[in-house]
Backbone as JSON, one array per atom type, in Angstrom:
{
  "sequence": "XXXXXXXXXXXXXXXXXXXXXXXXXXXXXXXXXXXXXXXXXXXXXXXXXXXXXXXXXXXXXXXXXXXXXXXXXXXXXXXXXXXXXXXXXXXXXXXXXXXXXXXXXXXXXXXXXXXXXXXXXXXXXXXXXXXXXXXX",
  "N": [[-3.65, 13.27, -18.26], [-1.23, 10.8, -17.78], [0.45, 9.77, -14.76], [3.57, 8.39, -13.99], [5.29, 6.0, -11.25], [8.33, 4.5, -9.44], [8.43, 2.98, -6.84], [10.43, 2.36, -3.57], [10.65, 0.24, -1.28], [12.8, 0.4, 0.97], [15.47, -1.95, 1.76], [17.52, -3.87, 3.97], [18.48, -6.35, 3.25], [16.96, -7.47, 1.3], [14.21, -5.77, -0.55], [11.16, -4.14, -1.26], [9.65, -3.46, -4.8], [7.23, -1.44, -6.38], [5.55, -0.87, -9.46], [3.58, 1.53, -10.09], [0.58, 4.01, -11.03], [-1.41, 6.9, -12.06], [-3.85, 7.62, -13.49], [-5.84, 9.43, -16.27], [-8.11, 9.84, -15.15], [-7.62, 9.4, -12.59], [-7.6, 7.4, -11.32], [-5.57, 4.63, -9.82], [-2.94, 2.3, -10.67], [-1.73, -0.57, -10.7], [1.21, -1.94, -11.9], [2.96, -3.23, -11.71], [4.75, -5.66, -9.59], [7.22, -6.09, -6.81], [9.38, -8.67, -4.38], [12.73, -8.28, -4.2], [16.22, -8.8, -4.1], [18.4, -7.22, -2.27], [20.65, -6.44, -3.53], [19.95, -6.44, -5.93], [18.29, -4.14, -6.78], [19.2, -2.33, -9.23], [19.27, -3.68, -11.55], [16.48, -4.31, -11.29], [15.4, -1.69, -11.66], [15.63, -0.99, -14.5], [14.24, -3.19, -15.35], [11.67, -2.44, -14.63], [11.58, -0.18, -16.13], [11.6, -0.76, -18.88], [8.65, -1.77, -18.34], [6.85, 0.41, -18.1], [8.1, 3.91, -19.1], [8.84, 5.93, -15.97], [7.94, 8.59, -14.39], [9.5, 9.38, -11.75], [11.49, 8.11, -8.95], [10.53, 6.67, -5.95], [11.27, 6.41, -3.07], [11.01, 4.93, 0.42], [12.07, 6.12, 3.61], [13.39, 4.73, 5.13], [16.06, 3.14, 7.35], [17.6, 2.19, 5.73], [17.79, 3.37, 3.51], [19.31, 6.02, 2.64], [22.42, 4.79, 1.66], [20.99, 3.3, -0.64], [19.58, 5.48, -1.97], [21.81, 7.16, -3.04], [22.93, 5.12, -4.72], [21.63, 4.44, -6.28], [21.46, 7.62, -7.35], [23.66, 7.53, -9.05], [24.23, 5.71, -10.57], [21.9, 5.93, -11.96], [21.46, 8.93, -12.96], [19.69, 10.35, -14.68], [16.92, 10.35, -13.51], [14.24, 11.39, -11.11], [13.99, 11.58, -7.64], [12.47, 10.99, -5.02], [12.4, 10.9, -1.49], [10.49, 9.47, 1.21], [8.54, 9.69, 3.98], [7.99, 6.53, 5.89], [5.86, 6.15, 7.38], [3.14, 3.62, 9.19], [3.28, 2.31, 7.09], [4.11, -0.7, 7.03], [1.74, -1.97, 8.87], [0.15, -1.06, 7.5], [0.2, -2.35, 4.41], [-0.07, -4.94, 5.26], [-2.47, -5.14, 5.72], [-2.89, -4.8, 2.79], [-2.29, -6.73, 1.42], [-4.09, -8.85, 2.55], [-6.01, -8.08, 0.79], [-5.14, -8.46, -1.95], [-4.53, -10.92, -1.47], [-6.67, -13.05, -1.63], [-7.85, -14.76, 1.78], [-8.41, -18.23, 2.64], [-9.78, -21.54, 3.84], [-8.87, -21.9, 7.14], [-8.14, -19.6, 7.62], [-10.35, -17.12, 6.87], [-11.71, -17.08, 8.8], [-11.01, -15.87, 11.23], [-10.51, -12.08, 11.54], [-8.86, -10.68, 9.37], [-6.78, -8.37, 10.59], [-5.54, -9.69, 13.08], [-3.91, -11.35, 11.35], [-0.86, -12.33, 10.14], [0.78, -12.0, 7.23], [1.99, -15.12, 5.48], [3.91, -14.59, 4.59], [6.84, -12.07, 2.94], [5.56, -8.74, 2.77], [7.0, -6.23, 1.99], [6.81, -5.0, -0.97], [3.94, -4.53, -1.21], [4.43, -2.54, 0.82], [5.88, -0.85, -0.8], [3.89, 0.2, -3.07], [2.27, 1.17, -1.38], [3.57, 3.52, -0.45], [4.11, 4.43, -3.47], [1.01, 5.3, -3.89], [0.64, 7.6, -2.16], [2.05, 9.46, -3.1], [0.75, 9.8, -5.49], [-1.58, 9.73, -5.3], [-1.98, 12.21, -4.04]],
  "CA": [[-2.24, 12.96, -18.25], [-0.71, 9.44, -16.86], [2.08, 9.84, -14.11], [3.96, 6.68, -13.41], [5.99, 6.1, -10.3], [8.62, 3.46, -9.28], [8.58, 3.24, -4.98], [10.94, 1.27, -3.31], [10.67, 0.25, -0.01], [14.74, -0.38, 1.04], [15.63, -3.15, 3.35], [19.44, -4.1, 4.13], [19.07, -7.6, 2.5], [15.47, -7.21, -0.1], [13.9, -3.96, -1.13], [9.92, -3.92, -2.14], [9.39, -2.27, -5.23], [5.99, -1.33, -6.92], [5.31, 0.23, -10.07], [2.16, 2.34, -10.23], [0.51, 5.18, -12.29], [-2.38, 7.55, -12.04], [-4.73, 7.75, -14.82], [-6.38, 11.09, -16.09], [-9.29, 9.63, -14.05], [-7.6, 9.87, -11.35], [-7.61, 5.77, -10.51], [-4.08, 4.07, -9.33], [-2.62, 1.1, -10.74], [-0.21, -1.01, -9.95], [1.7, -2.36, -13.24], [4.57, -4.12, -11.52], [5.5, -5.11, -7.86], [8.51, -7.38, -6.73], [10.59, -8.39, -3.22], [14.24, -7.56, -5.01], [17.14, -8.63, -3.3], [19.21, -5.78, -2.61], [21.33, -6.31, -4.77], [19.3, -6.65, -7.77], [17.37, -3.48, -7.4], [19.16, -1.38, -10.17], [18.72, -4.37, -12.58], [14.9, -4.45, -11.42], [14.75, -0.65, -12.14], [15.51, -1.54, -15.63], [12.8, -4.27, -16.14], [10.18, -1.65, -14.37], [11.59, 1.04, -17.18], [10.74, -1.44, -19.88], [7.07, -2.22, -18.73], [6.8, 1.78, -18.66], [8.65, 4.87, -18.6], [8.16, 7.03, -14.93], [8.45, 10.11, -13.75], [10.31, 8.89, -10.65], [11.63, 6.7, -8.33], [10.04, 7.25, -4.32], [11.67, 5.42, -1.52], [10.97, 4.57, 2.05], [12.99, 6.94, 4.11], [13.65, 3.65, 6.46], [17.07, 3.33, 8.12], [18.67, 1.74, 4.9], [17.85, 4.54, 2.3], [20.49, 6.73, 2.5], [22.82, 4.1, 0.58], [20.15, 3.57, -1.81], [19.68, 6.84, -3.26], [23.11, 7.11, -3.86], [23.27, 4.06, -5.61], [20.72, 5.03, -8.15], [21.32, 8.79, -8.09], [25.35, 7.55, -9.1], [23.88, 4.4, -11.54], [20.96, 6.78, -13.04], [21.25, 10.16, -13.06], [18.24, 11.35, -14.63], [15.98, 9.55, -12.79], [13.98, 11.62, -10.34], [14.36, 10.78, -6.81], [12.05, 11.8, -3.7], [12.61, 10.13, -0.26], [9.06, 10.14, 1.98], [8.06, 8.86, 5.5], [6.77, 5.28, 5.91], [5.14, 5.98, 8.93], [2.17, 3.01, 9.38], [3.41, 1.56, 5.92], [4.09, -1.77, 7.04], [-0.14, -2.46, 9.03], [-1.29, -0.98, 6.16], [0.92, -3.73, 3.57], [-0.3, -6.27, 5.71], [-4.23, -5.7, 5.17], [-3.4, -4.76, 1.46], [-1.98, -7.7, 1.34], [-5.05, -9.55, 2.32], [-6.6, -7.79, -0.43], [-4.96, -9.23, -3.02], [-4.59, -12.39, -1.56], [-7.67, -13.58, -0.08], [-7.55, -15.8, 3.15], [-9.06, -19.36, 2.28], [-9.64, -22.44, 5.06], [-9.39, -21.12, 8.88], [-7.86, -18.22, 8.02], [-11.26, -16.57, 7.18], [-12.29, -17.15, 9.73], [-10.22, -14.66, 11.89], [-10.25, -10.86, 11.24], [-7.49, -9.92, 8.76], [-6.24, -7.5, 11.44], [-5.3, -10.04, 13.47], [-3.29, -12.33, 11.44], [0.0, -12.13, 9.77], [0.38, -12.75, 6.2], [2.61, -15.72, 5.34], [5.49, -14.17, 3.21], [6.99, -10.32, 3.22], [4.74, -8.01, 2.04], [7.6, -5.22, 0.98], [6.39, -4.68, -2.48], [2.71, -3.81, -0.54], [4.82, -1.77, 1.23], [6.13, 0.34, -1.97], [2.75, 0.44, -3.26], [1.29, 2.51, -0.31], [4.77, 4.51, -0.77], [3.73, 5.18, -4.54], [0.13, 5.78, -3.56], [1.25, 8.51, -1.15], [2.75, 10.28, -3.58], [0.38, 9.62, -6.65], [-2.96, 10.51, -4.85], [-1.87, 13.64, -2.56]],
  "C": [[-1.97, 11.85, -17.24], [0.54, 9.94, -16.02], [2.2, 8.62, -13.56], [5.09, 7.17, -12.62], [6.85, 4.95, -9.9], [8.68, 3.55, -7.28], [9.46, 2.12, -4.81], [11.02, 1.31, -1.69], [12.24, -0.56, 0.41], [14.21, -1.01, 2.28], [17.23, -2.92, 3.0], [19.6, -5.25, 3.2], [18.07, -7.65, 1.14], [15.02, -5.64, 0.05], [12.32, -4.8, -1.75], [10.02, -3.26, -3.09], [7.91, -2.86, -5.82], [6.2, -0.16, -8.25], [4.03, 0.43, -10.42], [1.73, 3.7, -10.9], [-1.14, 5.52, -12.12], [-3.03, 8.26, -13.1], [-5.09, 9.22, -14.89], [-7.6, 11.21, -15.59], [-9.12, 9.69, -12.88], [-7.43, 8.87, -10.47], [-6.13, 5.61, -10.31], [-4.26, 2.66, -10.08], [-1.79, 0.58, -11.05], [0.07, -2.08, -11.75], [2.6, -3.63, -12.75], [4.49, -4.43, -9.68], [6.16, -6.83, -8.19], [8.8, -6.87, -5.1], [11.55, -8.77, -4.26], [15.48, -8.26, -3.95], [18.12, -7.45, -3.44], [20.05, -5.33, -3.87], [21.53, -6.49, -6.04], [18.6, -5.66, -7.84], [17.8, -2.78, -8.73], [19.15, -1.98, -11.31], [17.31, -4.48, -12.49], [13.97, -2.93, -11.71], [14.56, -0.52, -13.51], [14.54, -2.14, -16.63], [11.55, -3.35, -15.84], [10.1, -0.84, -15.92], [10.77, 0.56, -18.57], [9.14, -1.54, -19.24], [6.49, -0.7, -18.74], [7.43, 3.04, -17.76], [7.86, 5.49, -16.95], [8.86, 7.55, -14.52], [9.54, 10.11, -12.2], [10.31, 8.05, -9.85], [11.2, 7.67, -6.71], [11.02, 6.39, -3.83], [11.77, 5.75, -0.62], [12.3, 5.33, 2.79], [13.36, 5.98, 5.59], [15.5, 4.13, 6.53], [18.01, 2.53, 6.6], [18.41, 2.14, 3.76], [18.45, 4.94, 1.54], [21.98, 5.81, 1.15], [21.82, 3.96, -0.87], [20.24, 4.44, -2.53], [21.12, 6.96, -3.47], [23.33, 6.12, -4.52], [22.92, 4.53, -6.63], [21.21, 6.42, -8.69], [22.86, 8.49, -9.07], [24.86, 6.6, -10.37], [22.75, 5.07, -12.75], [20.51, 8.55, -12.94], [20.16, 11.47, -13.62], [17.63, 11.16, -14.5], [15.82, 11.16, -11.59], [13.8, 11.1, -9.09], [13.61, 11.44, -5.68], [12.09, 10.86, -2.57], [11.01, 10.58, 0.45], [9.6, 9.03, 3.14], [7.24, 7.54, 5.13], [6.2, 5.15, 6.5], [3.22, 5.04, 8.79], [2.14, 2.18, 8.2], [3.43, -0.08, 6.09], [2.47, -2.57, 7.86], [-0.75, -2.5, 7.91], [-0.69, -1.77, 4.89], [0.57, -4.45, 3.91], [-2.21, -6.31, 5.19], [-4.5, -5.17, 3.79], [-3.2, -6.29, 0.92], [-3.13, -9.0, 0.98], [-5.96, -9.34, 1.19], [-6.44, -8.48, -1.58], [-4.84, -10.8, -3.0], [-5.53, -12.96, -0.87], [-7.73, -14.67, 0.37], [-8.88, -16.96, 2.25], [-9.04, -20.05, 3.81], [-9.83, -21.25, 6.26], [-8.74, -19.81, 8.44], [-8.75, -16.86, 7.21], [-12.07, -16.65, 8.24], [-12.16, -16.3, 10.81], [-9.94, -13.16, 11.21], [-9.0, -11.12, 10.55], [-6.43, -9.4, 9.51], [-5.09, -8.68, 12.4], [-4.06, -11.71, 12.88], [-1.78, -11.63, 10.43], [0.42, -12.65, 8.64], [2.01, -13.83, 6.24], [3.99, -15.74, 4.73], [5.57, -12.56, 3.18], [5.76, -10.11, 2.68], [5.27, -6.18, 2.03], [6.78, -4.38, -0.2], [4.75, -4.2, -1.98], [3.45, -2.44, 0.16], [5.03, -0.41, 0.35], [5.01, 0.63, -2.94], [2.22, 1.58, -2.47], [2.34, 3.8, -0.67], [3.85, 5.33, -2.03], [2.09, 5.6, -4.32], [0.14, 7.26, -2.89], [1.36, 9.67, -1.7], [1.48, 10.87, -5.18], [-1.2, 10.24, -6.61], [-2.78, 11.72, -3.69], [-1.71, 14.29, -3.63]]
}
């Protein structure tokens, strides 16, 4: 059985989201990810729904949440909705980050750890979110 997940990591002005889904193998993978401006996520929950139905929406229990879920629970009502901890979400976005984008010129040259990727990395953020949730 496939379970698909939408995560959103809220901000005040953008929002990460990721959509991801756990095979009956048991693998993760990521279908979708976007930075959103705020005030486009419940049109970008939309475009996730089209690339495929899921079982619910996660989000980042950061300091600009609380609005959130009421947006959606008020905009989509039968949407499932669980709030989690991001605790270490944003280190660990930064060296998924490098993952997908790997360092070229000097900046292989320097540990990963040590550098800072060039552009948010939100939508890494709501990834680990839906991970969280998808492999526990």
């Amino acid at each position: 059985m496939m379970k698909s997940v939408l995560a959103i990591d809220p901000g005040s002005s953008k929002c990460g989201m990721a959509l991801a889904r756990r095979s009956a193998s048991g693998e993760l993978e990521l279908l979708w990810r976007s930075i959103t401006p705020r005030a486009a996520v419940l049109t970008r929950i939309n475009e996730a729904l089209a690339i495929e139905r899921f079982d619910m929406v996660v989000i980042g229990a950061g300091t600009s949440s609380r609005p959130l879920v009421e947006e959606i629970r008020e905009a989509c009502p039968g949407l499932g909705l669980l709030v989690i901890d991001e605790k270490d979400t944003s280190l660990q976005a930064r060296e998924r980050y490098w993952e997908h984008t790997p360092r070229s010129g000097w900046r292989r040259l320097l540990p990963a750890s040590l550098q800072v990727p060039p552009e948010p990395v939100d939508d890494f953020v709501a990834l680990i979110l839906a991970e969280r949730v998808l492999l526990s």
